[in-house]
Structure formats: structure tokens, C-alpha cells
N, C-alpha and C positions, 0 to 999 in steps of 0.2 A: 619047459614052459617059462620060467623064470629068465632065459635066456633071449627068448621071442620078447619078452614083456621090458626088455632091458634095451634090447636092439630101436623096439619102437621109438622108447621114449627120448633115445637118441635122436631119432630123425625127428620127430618132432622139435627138438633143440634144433636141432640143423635149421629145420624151414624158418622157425621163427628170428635167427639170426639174420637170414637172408633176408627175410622183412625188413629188419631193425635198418640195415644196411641199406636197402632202398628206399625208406622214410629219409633214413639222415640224408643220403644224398638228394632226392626231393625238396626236403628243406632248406640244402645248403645253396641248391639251384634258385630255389623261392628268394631266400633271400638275398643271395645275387641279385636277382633281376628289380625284387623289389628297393636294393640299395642303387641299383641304377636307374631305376626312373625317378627314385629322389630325387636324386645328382642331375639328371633330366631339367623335373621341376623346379630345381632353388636355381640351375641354368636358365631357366624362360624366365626366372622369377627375377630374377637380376640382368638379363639382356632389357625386360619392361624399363626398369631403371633405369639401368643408364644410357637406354635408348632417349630416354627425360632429359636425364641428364644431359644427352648430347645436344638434344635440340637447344639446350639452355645455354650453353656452350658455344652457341654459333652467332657469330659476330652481328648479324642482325635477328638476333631473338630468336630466330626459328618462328615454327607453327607454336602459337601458345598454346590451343585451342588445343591440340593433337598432344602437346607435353602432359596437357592438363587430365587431357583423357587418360592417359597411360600410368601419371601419379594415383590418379584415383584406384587402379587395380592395382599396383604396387601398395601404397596404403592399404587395400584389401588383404591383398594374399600374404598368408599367412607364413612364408617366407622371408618378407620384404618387410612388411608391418612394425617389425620389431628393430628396425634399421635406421638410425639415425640420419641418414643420407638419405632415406626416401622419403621423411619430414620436414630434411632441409631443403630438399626438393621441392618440395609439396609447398612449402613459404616464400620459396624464391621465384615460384611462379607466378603466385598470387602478387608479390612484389611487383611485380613486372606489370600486372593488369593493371594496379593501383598505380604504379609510376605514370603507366601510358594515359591515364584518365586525369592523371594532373598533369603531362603535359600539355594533352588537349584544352583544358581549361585554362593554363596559364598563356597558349596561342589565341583563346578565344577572347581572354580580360585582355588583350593587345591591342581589338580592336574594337573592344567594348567592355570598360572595366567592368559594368554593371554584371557582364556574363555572370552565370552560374554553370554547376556540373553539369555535363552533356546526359552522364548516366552514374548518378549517385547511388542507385544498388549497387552498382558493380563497384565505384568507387571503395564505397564505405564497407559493402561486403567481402572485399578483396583483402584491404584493409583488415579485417576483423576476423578472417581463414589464416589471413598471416600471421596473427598473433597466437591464435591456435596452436598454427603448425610448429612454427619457431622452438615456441614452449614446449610442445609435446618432442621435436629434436632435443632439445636441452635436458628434458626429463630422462632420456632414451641414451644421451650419450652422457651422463653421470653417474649410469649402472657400472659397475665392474665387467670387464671380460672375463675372458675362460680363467684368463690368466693374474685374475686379481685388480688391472689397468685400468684407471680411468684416462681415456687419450679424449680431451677434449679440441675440437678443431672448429668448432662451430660459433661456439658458446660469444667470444669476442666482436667478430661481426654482426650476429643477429642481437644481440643484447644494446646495441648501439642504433641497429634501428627501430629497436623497439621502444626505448627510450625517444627516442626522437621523435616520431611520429604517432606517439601518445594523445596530445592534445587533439587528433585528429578524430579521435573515437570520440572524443568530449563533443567535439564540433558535428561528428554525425550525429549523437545523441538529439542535439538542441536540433539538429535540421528535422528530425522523426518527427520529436517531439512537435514543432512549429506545424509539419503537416499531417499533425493526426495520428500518425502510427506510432500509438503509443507502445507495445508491443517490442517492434524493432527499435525505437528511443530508448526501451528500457533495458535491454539487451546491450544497446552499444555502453550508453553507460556504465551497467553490471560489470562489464568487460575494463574500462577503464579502472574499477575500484578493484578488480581482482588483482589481473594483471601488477599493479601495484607491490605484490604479497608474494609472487614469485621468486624461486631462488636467480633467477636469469636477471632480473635486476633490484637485485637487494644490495647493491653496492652503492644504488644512487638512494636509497633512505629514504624513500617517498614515504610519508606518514597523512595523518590529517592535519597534523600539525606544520609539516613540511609545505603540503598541497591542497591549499583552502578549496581549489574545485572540487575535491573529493566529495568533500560534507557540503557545497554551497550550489552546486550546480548539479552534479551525478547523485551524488546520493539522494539529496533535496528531490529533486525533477524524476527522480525514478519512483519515489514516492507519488508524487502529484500525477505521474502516467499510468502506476496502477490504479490509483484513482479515479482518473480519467476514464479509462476501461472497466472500470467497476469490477478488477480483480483484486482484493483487497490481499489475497497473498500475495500476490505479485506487490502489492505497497509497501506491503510491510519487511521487501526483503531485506532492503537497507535502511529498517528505521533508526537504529541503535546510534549509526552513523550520521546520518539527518539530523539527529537530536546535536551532535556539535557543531550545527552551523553556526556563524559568527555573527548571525544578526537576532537580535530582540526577539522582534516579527516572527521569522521562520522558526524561530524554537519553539514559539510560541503555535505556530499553524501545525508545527510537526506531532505536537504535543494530540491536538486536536484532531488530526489525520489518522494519528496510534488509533484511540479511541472511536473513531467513526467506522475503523476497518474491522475493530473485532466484535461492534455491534453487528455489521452487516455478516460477518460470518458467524456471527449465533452464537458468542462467547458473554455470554450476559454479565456473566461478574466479572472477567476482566473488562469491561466493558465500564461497569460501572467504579473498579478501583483506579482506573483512568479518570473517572471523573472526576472523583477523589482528590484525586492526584493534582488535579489540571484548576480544581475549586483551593487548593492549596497554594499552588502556584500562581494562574493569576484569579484573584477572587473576582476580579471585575469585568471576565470573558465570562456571558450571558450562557454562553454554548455549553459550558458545566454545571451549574447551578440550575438553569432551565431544563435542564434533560434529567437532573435527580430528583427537582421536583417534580418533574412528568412522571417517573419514572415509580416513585413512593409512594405518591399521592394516588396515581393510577392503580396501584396493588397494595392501597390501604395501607403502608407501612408509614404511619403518622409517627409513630413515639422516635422511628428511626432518623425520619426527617427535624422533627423538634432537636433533634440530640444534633444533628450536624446544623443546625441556624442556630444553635445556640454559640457551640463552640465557635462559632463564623464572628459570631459578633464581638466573643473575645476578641479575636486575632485583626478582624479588620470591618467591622461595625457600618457596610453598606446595608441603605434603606432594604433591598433586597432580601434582606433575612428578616429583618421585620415584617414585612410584607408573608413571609413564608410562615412565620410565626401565629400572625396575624389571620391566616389562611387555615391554615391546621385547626385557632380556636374557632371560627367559623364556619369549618366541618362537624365540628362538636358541638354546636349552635351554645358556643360560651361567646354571647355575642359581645358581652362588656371588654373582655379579655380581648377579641379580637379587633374592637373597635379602638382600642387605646393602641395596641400594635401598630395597626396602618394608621394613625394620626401620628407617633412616631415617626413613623416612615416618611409622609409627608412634611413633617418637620424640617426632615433632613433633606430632602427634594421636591419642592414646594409645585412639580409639575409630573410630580407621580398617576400618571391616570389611573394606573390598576387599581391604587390604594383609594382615592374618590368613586371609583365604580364600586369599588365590595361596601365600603363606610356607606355607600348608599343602600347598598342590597342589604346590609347586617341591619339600618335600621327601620328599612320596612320589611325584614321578618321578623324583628320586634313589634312591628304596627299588626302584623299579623297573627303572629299569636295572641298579645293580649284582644284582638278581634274575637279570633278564635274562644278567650277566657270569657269575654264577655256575656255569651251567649247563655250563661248559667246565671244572669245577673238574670230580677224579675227587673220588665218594662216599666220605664219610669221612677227605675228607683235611683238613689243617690251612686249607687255603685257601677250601675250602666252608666251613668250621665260621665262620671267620674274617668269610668274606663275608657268613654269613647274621645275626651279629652286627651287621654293619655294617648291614642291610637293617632290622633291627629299631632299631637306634640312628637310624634316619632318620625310621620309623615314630613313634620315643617324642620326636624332634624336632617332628614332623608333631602328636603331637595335643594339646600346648596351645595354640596357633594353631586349631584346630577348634573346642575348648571355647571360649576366649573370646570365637570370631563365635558360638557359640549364648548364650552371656549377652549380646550386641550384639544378638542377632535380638529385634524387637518386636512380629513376628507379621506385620507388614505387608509383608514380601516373599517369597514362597514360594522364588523364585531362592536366597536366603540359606538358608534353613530345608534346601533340597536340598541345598546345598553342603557345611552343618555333619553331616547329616545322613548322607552319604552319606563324606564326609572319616571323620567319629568310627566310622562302622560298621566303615571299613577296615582305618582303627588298631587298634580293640579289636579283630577280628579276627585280624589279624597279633600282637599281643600278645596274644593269650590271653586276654582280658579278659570272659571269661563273661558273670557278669552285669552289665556293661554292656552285651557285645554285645547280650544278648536284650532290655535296655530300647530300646535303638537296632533291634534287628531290631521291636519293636511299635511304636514309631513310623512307620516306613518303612510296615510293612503297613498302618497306620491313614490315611494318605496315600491 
């Protein structure tokens, strides 16, 4: 039995070696075949190429149109992808569109300087694939090989025309920019200030310092295009850089730009530490000062607003903080307080209209309250008689502050024109002032 049991398990050994034997050979087949359709595909994958290549090759251009299509699946396939020569390819075409679209134009300013581009998509977009491509060659052929090498053969020629035909991205930028498409304006641009930072030309040391269009024109203008577009990310991609423009003005707008883009996306305290910032820098841009006061006054944070017109008036003591100071006691109906405020103010800007409109408002709700007090007086007594004196001395307070915001009014704010209008009706009213009243009651009804 033991004998039979022994025999078996032999053949069983047997059969399964024979298996083994035909997997391995199976697979060794498999992978045969599958090492030859590789070898197949990196063949079709490299005939695409420099089937490219050839066309580019040929003394009259070849079909650009047909190289172009061919690059583009070489650039795909993932054979070819990783190939420095199917990028330089891929640059050298685009080269080529871009050449031919400035030849045309430089035949066309021959017979009319005025000419412009026949077709500046293609121009400027040819232009802007090339810089792409170039770089992404350059990237590709400063890898190491198998063998350690870096064999650079590209690097020298394209890094010369990339250099050179730089200002051209700057100049597409302004042409977007001029017609609208801010989008494509802010893309060419972006591209100019990258580009810059490349190891492919870090040998010509383009800085902001080196190249005032960086911060004065690209960086600047691609701000002002997310703006335009009301992408305020898109503004703020190069503000940091904006900010070194070399003029006053601009530093001054970019400041303001910062700040308007991260209201509009909903960033409230940066928002407001910009304002900060910009009431620091220039105290005497309306655009900071007016949007904190909006801003505090709007969500009751008085003591916070006090605390910054005060410190303001240390540092640089415009009527404006008085006014703001003056506003806040006015809120608080400390009307004495706020009424010495804006005469200050006035003081200092003798054509302050805001500050004459509120010195009017503050003292007829003075005439109003003790109105108001009066009424606990008995009839005919010395204290009514008294009171109403005092109600009318606040009214004859109140209206030359009225008159002279209507000699300030220049017709260009209605808000003003209501305010003198509606102040002066009250006064001459309460003071019996006839015919003034009914010049001011025809005005109001002509309204």
C-alpha cells in the first residue's frame, strides 16, 4: 500500500513540473511579444518626431500646419513626452508661425506704415507656446541620463531667442489690454515676469531692478486687468511686485487696488488692515479714511474710530479727523463736544461743507431738545418764556452754518442742496422769517 501511495505522489510531482514548464515558457513568450510591441510603439513614437522634425528640415518650411499636428501627439505620447527634441520641436514651430506673421506685417508697414497685425492671436499666441516649449526643452534636457550626462544642445540657441523677443510678450500684453481682453493681457504679461526667473536665462540678470517694465507696465497693468474683469485674484497675482513701481501715483493706486480686491472677496480684516495701512501712508487719500469711517460707524465701533482720529491727528492733524471726532460726539448727542470739533475743522478748511451741515444739524437738535424740555414748563411762566428764547437762540446759531453750505453747494450734489434746504426752511420758520421762508418753501416744492 505504502508503495502505491509513494508511486502516486510521484506523478503528481511529475504533472505539476510540466505545468511549471509551460507557464514559464508562456510567459517567457508573453513577454517577448510584449517587449516587441514596446520596441513597435517608442518606433511609431519617434518616426511621429521626426517625421516633425523633417518637415522643419525642409528648405521651404514644409507644411507647418501638419508638423504642428504631429508635435502635438509627440508631446502626448508618453514615449516622446519626456524628449527634449520633441519640445524643441514643438518651439521651433511655433517660431516659425510667429516669424511668418512678422514677416507679413513688416511687408504690410511697406506700404502703409500705419498697418497693424494681420492676425495677432496667432502672432502673440505663437509667441507665448514658444516660450512654453523652449523652457519646458530646457527643463527636460538638464535631467541627467541613464548615464549620469547632462548633454545640453539646445539650451544656447533658444535662450537667445527668448531673450530677444521678450519685449514682444510685454507688447502683446498692452495690445489685450487696449482691446479689452483682459484675461489674455494678463497672461501675456504673467508670462513676461515669469519667464524672467528661469534658469534658461539667468545669465542676463533680469530683476525689477534691472527691468523697470516688470513693476511699471506687466506687473502694474495686470493688476489693473484683474480689475478690469473684476477677478480680484487674478489682481492680486502680481501685487507684491506692483508695489515697486517707480512712480508716486502707482504705488499709491496699487496700495488702493491691494485693498479693494480683498474687500470684494470677502476678506474684511485684511481689508480693513489695508486701510490701515494706506491712512498711514497717504493720510490725505479720502479712499482710506472714508471707508473706516464707513466701515466703524456702520457697525457702531465708535471708541475704535475715536482711537484712530485721534492718533491721526498726532501724526498729520487734517481737518478730516476733526470732522470724524466731531461725528462720533454727535452720535452720542455730546453736542457741545462735537460742535467745537467741526468749528476746528472749519478753522483749518474754511470750505468744509460737511462740517457747516452737521454745526447746523448739532444745533437744531439742541433747539430740539430743550423744545422737547420745555413742555414740562407751566404756560406763561418765566421758564417757558426763557426756554423758548433759548430754542430760538439755537435756531439763529443754526442758520449761518446753513447759508454758507448753500453758497458751498455747486449744484453737483443733491444730498447738499437737501440738507441747506431743508436746515434754512427750519430756521426761517422757527424765526419767523416770511419771506425767506416762502423763497425756501419754492425751492423745496420745485425739487
Amino acid at each position: 500500500m505504502k508503495k502505491v501511495l509513494l508511486f502516486m505522489a510521484a506523478a503528481v510531482m511529475s504533472v505539476s513540473i510540466t505545468f511549471a514548464q509551460a507557464d514559464d515558457k508562456a510567459a517567457k513568450k508573453a513577454a517577448k511579444e510584449a517587449a516587441k510591441a514596446l520596441k513597435a510603439e517608442i518606433k511609431a513614437a519617434n518616426k511621429i518626431l521626426k517625421e516633425a522634425q523633417a518637415i522643419l528640415a525642409m528648405p521651404e518650411g514644409g507644411n507647418l500646419n501638419e508638423a504642428n499636428i504631429l508635435i502635438q501627439e509627440a508631446m502626448n505620447n508618453k514615449h516622446t513626452k519626456n524628449n527634449p527634441d520633441t519640445w524643441n520641436a514643438a518651439g521651433q514651430i511655433q517660431k516659425r508661425f510667429y516669424d511668418m506673421e512678422n514677416e507679413r506685417l513688416y511687408l504690410r508697414k511697406l506700404e502703409n506704415p500705419e498697418a497693424t497685425l494681420e492676425n495677432p492671436d496667432l502672432f502673440y499666441g505663437s509667441l507665448s507656446k514658444m516660450y512654453d516649449y523652449f523652457i519646458k526643452c530646457d527643463e527636460l534636457e538638464q535631467k541627467p541620463d541613464e548615464k549620469g550626462r547632462v548633454i545640453v544642445k539646445y539650451r544656447p540657441a533658444n535662450k537667445e531667442q527668448l531673450y530677444v523677443n521678450r519685449p514682444n510678450l510685454l507688447n502683446g500684453g498692452i495690445a489685450y489690454y487696449n482691446k479689452g481682453m483682459y484675461k489674455e493681457a494678463h497672461d501675456l504679461f504673467s508670462q513676461y515676469i515669469y519667464v524672467a526667473d528661469t534658469p534658461i536665462l539667468e545669465e542676463y540678470n533680469i530683476t525689477a531692478e534691472t527691468d523697470t517694465f516688470m513693476t511699471d507696465i506687466a506687473a502694474y497693468y495686470s493688476v489693473l486687468a484683474g480689475m478690469q474683469k473684476e477677478d480680484y485674484k487674478l489682481a492680486l497675482t502680481h501685487i507684491d511686485l506692483a508695489k515697486k513701481a517707480s512712480t508716486p501715483e502707482m504705488k499709491a493706486n496699487i496700495v488702493r487696488y491691494e485693498a479693494t480686491s480683498y474687500l470684494n472677496l470677502g476678506d474684511t480684516l485684511k481689508w480693513i488692515d489695508l486701510l490701515k495701512a494706506g491712512m498711514e501712508q497717504y493720510p490725505e487719500d479720502q479712499y482710506y479714511y472714508s471707508n473706516l469711517i464707513s466701515y466703524y460707524s456702520n457697525n457702531n465701533q465708535y471708541d475704535e474710530l475715536m482711537s484712530i482720529a485721534d492718533d491721526m491727528l498726532k501724526k498729520n492733524p487734517l481737518p478730516i479727523f476733526r470732522f470724524v471726532k466731531g461725528y462720533i460726539y454727535q452720535n452720542n448727542e455730546d453736542y457741545d463736544n462735537a460742535i467745537a470739533e467741526y468749528k476746528k475743522a472749519i478753522e483749518q478748511d474754511p470750505t468744509y461743507a460737511g462740517a457747516y451741515q452737521n454745526l447746523g444739524i448739532c444745533y437744531t437738535n439742541l433747539a430740539q431738545k430743550e423744545s422737547d424740555a420745555s413742555t414740562n414748563f407751566k404756560p406763561r411762566s418765566k421758564e417757558l418764556k426763557a426756554s423758548q428764547e433759548k430754542v430760538k437762540g439755537y435756531y439763529r446759531e443754526a442758520l449761518p452754518f446753513f447759508e454758507k453750505l448753500r453758497d458751498l453747494d455747486d449744484g453737483t450734489d443733491p444730498d447738499k442742496k437737501a440738507a441747506w434746504t431743508t436746515g434754512l426752511y427750519t430756521c426761517y420758520y422757527m424765526l419767523n422769517m416770511g419771506p425767506e421762508f416762502e423763497e425756501m418753501e419754492k425751492i423745496i416744492n420745485a425739487q
